[in-house]
N, C-alpha and C positions, 0 to 999 in steps of 0.2 A: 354662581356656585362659589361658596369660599372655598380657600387653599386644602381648609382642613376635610371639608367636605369633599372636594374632589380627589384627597385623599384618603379617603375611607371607601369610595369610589373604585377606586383604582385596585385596593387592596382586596374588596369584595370582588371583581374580576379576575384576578389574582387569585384566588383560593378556589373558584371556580375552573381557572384554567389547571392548577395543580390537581383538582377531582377529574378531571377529564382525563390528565393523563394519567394516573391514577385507575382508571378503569381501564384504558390502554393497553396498561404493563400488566394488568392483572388477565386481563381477556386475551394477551398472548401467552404468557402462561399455563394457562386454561388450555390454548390449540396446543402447547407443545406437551400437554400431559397427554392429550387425546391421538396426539400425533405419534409421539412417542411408542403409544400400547399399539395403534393401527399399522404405524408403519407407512403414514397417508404421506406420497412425494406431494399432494399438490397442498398439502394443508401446511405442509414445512415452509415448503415455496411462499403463501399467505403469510404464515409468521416472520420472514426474511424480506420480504415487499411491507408488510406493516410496521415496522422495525423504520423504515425512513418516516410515516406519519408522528410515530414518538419523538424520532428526532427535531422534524419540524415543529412541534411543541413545546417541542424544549428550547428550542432557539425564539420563539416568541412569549415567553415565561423570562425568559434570561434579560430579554429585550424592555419587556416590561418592568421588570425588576432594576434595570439599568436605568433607566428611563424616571422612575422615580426617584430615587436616589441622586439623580441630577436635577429634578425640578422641582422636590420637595424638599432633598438635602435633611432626613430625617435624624434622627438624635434617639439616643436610650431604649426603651423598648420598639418603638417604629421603626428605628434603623433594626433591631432585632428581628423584627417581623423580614422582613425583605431580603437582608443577609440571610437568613436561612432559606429563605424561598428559593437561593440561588444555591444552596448547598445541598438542597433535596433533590431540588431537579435532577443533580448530576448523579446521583440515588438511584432516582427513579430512570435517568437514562441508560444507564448501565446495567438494569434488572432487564430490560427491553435488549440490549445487544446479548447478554446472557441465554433469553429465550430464542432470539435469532441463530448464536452461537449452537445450542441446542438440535434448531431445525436443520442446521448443515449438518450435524454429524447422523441424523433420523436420515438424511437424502443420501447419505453416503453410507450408510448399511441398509439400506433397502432391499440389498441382495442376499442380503444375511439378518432376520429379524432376531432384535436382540433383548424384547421385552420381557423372554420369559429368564433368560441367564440373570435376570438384576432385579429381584423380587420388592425391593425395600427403596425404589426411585422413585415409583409411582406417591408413596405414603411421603418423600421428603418433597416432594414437589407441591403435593397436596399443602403439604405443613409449613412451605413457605411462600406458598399465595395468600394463604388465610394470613400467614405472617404482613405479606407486604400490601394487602389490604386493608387488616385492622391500623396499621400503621400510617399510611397515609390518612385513615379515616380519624386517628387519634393526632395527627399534625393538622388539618385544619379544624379542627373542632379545640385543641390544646387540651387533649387530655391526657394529663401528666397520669395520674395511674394507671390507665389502660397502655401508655407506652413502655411503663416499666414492666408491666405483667407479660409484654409482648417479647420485653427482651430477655425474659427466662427463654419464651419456650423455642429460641434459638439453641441453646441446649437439646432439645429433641431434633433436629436439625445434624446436627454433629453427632449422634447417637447415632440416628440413620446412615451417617456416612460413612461410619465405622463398620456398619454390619454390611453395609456395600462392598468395602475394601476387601471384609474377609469373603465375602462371595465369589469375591475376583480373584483374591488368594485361592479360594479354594478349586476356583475350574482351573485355575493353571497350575495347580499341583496335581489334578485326575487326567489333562491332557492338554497339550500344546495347541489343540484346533482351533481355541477361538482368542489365540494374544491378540490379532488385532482387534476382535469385539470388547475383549477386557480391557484395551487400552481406551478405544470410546465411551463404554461404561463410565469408566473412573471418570472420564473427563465431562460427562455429561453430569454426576455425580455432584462433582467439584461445581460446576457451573451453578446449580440449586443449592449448593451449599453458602454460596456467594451471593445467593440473590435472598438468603436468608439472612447474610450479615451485611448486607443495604438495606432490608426492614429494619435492623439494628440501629444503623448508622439517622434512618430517619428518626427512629424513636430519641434518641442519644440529641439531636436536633432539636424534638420535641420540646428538650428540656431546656436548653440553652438560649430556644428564642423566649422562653417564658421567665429563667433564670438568670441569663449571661451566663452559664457556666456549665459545662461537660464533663461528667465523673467529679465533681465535685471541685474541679478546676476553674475561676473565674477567667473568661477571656473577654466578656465587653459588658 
């Protein structure tokens, strides 16, 4: 096998291992929307034990990415290619602590269900899996306008979190009984609001490794 050949090789295993984790981060997502409305301790628990298999994926993507870089020693768009492969991963590893962050705080009101006080969690959670799967599906595929259309609808994302905050304003101006659920809220909130601006952060990637450049900024 030539050089070049074993690296196209290498790269098609590569895009491969990014789809798998990819599914990963979106299928825990998924348990923490369902866990969330249930109030399920063992399915939180699942999300917080699945949370190390992302990691482990991540550490063999990083590996791999390392590993060519040192044997193939790429240049101009190839080095783009793999540079970013390393800069998504840490994307997509952090949407997966996100959702784990989540299933702690679902295990820790389990004595107090707090699904119906935060009507508008469910709808951002929704709107930023669809986010962080069109997203990875628009990074190895390199679809540049599917990635910019993705990062409008981060805007709907921040919309949602705004109508959250005032939710939580609002039960603690009618009564003092749930600060600490509104203090989880907000925080569980905040978490999907962040895993919406790492769909961002890949799309924004999307374009750099096809461009060399980020908002318009050349960096390689």
């Amino acid at each position: 096998m030539t050089a070049r050949l074993s690296f196209e090789y290498e790269l098609n295993v590569l895009k491969e291992n990014l789809k798998e984790m990819g599914q990963l981060i979106e299928a825990a997502i998924e348990k923490t929307l369902k866990a969330f409305e249930t109030q399920d301790e063992v399915l939180s628990k699942d999300i917080i034990q699945g949370d190390r298999t992302i990691n482990d994926i991540e550490k063999t993507i990083e590996s791999r990415c390392l590993s060519l870089i040192l044997k193939q020693q790429p240049v101009a768009r190839d080095l783009r290619i793999v540079t970013t492969a390393l800069k998504v991963v840490t994307d997509m590893e952090r949407i997966g602590d996100h959702a784990a962050d989540i299933a702690e705080l679902i295990i820790r009101e389990k004595r107090q269900p707090i699904y119906n006080l935060a009507k508008h969690i469910p709808e951002m959670g929704r709107v930023a899996k669809e986010m962080v799967h069109d997203a990875v599906q628009a990074f190895t595929s390199l679809n540049m306008e599917d990635a910019k259309e993705i990062i409008k609808r981060d805007d709907v994302v921040d919309d949602l979190f705004d109508k959250v905050k005032e939710e939580v304003a609002s039960l603690l101006r009618s009564s003092s009984e749930h600060v600490d659920q509104c203090v989880d809220i907000l925080m569980i909130a905040k978490y999907f609001e962040r895993i919406g601006d790492h769909a961002v952060n890949i799309c924004e990637w999307t374009e750099f490794r096809e461009t060399g450049s980020v908002n318009n900024i050349r960096i390689l």
